[in-house]
Steps between C-alpha positions, in 0.01 A plus 500: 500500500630823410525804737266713313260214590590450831408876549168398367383268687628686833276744422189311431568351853553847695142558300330210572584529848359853513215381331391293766575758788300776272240220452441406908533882586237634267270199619588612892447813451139452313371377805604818704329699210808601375574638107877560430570766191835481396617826322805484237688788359839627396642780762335810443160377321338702813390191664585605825289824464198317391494275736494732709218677388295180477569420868361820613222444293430211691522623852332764405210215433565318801626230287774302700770443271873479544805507298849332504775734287847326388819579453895470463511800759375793709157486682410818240193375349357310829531846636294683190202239515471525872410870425174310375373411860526097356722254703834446289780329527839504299706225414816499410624214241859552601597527134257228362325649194215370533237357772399170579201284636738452826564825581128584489402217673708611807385906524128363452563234798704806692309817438154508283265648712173255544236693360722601180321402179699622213849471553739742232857343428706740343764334355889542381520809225574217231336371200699147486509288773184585711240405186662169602383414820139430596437708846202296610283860311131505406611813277879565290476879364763601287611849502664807300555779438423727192905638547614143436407451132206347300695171408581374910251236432642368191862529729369273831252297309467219814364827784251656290413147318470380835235786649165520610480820423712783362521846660639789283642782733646836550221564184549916575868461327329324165587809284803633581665119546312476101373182621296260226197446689390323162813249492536464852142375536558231156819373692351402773194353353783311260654329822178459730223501276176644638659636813319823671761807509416791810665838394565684798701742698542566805538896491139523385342199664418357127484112520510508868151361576489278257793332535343449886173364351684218321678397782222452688275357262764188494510505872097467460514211243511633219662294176881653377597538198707180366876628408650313239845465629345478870826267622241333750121475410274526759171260523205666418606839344298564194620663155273810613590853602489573870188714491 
């Protein structure tokens, strides 16, 4: 066997094996009521600051949700998102790019508060390894931003071929960035056919709401769309929109 093969199958086992954590979390944490929305993004997409805003939006509800931010360092965005009022957490990956089903496993079994019902994991600013590894989510929302060109889907194929849904953001720099609305929206249909895409930004509050709505209509039951490049298919999701 050759090494390039022996890589191979290495990684189909550190899969597999996170496969069956993300599998028995995402079943444990059904019976506490508990959705998981994993959010993926290159640095800078504005992730942080919608998340943020979508938090608030949620206390402001009364709707308990929490949210788990990670990085390589600094506490930074743990300490933006607390400015919400939601419970939140950081971990730090200690240079891993990427999170896995253990590392949630053992912040939910720590720290979740009981009564949270939508749990927000912001993951590592990176397109590449994260679209990897099932989390145990109900939800996978691809991010970016209009400042990072019209062709990032055609670029990272496996995170926004992998997504529930798509959110467009930072929508109030569209002109002067000269971003292709038009091509941006074809790419992304060309990798994840029939996906929904959320324009929003957070300056303005556009998208804000509805990317709330969606998250709790899969918390409520509703069926997900059905990515094609979705790594690790989950029982039951339809082809539909989440609506």
């Amino acid at each position: 066997m050759c090494e390039s093969e022996d890589v191979t199958h290495a990684t189909q086992a550190i899969l597999a094996k996170n496969d069956g954590l993300a599998a028995r979390l995402r079943g444990d944490l059904a019976l506490r009521g508990v959705s998981v929305v994993n959010l993926l993004s290159s640095p800078g997409s504005g992730k942080t600051e919608l998340l943020g805003r979508v938090l608030a939006r949620a206390v402001e509800r009364g709707i308990p949700v929490a949210a788990l931010t990670a990085d390589l360092a600094t506490e930074n965005d743990a300490t933006r998102l607390a400015r919400s009022g939601a419970p939140v957490k950081q971990l730090l990956t200690d240079g891993l790019c990427h999170l896995e089903a253990r590392q949630l496993r053992g912040h939910v079994e720590d720290w979740l508060p009981a009564d949270t019902s939508v749990l927000f994991v912001e993951n590592v600013g990176n397109l590449v390894c994260p679209a990897s590894y099932d989390l145990g989510e109900s939800l996978r929302i691809a991010l970016m931003a209009v400042t990072e060109g019209a062709d990032k889907p055609l670029k990272y194929p496996t995170a926004f071929g992998s997504a529930h849904l798509v959110v467009l953001t930072k929508t109030d720099l569209a002109e002067p960035a000269d971003f292709d609305a038009a091509a941006f929206e074809s790419h992304v249909q060309r990798v994840n056919p029939g996906v929904e895409i959320v324009r929003s930004c957070a300056r303005t509050g556009e998208g804000v709401d509805t990317v709330l709505e969606r998250v709790l209509a899969v918390r409520d039951g509703a069926p997900v769309h059905r990515p094609p490049l979705a790594p690790h298919p989950h029982p039951g999701l339809t082809a539909d929109h989440v609506s």
